[in-house]
C-alpha positions as a printed NumPy array, in Angstrom:
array([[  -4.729, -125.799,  123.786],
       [  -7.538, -126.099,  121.094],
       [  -8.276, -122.877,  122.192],
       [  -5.082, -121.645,  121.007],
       [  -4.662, -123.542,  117.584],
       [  -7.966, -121.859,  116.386],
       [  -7.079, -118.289,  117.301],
       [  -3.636, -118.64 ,  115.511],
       [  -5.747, -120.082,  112.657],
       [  -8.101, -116.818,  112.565],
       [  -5.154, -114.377,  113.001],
       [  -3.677, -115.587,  109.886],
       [  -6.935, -115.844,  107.77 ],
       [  -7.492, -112.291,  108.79 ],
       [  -3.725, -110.785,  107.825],
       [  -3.832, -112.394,  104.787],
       [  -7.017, -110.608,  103.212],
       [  -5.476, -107.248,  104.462],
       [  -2.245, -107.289,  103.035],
       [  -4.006, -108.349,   99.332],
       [  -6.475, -105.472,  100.271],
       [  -3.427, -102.931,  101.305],
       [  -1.886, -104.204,   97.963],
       [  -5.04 , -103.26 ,   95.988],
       [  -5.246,  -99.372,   97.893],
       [  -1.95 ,  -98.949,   96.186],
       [  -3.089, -100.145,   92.629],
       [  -6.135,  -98.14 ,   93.165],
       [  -4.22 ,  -94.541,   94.069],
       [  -1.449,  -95.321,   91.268],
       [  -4.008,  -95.144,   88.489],
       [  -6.263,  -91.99 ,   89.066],
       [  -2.859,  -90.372,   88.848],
       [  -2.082,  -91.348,   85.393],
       [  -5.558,  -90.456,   84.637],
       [  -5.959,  -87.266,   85.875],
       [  -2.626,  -86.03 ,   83.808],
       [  -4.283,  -83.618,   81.75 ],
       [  -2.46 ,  -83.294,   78.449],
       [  -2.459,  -80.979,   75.543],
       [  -5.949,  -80.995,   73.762],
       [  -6.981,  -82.345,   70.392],
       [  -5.952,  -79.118,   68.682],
       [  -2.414,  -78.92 ,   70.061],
       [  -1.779,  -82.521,   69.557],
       [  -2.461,  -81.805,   65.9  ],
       [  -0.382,  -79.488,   65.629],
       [   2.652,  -81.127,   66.921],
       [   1.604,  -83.879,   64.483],
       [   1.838,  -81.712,   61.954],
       [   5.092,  -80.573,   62.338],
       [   6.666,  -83.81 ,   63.606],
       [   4.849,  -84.802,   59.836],
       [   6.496,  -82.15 ,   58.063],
       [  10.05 ,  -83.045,   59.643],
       [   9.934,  -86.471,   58.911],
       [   8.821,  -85.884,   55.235],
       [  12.177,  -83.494,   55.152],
       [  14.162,  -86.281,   56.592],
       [  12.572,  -88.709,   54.154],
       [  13.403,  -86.642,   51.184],
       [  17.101,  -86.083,   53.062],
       [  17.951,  -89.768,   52.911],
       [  16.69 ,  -90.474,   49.493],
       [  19.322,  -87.676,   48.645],
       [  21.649,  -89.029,   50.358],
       [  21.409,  -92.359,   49.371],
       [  21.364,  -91.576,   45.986],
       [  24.766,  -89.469,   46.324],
       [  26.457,  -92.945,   47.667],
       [  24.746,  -95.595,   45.117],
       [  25.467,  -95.866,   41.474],
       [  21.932,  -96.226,   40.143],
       [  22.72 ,  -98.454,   37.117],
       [  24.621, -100.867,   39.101],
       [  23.666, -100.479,   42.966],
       [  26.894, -100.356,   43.987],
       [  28.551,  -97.572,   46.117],
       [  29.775,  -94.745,   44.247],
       [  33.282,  -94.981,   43.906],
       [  33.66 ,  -98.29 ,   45.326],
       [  35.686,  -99.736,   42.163],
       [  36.517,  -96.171,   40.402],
       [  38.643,  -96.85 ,   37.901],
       [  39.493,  -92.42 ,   37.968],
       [  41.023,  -92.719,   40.748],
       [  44.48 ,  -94.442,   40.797],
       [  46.317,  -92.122,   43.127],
       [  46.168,  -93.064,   47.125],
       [  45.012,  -89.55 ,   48.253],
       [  42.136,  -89.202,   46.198],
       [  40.848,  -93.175,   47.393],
       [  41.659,  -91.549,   51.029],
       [  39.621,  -88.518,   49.834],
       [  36.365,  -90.389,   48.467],
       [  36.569,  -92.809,   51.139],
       [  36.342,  -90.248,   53.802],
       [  33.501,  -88.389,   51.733],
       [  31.534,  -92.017,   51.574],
       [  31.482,  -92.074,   55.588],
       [  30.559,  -88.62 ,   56.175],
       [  27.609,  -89.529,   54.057],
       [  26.998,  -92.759,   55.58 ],
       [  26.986,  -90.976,   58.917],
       [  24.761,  -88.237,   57.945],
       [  22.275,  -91.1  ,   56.904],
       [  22.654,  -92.96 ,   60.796],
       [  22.296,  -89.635,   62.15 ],
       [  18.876,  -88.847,   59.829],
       [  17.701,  -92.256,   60.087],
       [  17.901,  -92.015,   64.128],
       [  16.455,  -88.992,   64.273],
       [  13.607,  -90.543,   62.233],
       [  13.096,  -93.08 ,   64.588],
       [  12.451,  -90.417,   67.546],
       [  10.083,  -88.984,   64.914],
       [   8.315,  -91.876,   64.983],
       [   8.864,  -92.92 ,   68.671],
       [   6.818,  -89.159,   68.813],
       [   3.844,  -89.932,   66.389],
       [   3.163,  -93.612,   68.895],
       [   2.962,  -91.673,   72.024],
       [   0.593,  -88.711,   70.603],
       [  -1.45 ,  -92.485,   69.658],
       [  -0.95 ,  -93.532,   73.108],
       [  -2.062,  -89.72 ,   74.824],
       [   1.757,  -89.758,   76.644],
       [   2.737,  -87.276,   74.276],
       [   3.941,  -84.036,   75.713],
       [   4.866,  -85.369,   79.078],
       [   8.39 ,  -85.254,   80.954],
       [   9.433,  -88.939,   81.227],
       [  11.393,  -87.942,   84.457],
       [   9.003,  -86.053,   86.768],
       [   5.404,  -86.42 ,   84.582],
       [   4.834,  -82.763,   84.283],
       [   3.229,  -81.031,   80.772],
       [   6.255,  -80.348,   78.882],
       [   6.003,  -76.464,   77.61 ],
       [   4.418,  -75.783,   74.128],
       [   7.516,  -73.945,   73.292],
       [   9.844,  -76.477,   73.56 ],
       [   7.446,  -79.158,   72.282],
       [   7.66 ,  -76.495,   68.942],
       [  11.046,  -76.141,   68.6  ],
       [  12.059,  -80.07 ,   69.788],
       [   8.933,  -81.795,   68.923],
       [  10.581,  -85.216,   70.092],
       [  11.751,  -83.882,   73.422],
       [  10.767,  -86.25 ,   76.089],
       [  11.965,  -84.063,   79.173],
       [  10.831,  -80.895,   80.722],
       [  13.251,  -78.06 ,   80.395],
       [  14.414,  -78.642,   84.068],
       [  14.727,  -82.158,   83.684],
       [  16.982,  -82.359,   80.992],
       [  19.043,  -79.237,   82.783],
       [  19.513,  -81.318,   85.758],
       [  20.772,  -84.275,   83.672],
       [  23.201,  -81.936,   81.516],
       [  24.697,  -81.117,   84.726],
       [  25.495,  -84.555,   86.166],
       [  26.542,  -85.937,   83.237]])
């Protein structure tokens, strides 16, 4: 019976170092993956920098337009907020309705700002330029023309069709 108890002992000693070992193979094949992505080079990566630059300054300049066009400067209040011109209902209908197409031309700027910058962080992080479905090089031309796309042209086909 002694004999027994010991050879349970070493079965388990031994299964346990194999199954942190089996866990390690995996870590070990997951990572050259990720490093052997080659991206776009220095050049490119520039260049998309420079235009995802040149659209945010346009955005930038956008906002301060339109956030001029809804504050009174001299008092920081919203334009036509206590308008004293305009006593009849349909023209308060009118300017209220003008104030929130504004306002939502700002949320839509100031999003698409935010995927500007969401852009700039992964050209710091070298994941720029990569389909966040499948991992393949997203193409030049579409990186041009949607410098925040974060899907391959396929990719984002495929999900415009279940959706």
């Amino acid at each position: 019976m002694a004999k027994k108890a010991s050879s349970k002992k070493k079965t388990q000693t031994k299964k346990t170092p194999a199954k942190s070992s089996a866990t390690k193979a995996k870590k070990k094949t997951t990572a050259p993956k990720s490093a052997a992505r080659k991206g776009y080079s220095k050049k490119d990566l520039e260049h998309f920098r420079t235009i995802i630059n040149e659209q945010k300054r346009e955005i930038l300049e956008e906002l301060a337009t339109l956030r001029e066009s809804m504050m009174d400067t001299s008092t920081g209040e919203y334009t036509g907020e206590n308008s004293s011109y305009s006593i009849h209902m349909a023209d308060q209908g009118g300017e209220q309705m003008e104030r929130e197409i504004t306002f939502m031309f700002a949320s839509r700027e100031g999003k698409y700002l935010r995927y500007l910058e969401d852009a700039l962080q992964r050209i710091e992080n070298s994941e720029y330029g990569f389909c966040r479905d499948c991992g393949t090089l997203i193409e030049k031309e579409r990186l041009e023309a949607v410098p925040v796309a974060q899907q391959c042209v396929e990719c984002k086909t495929k999900k415009s069709k279940q959706t």
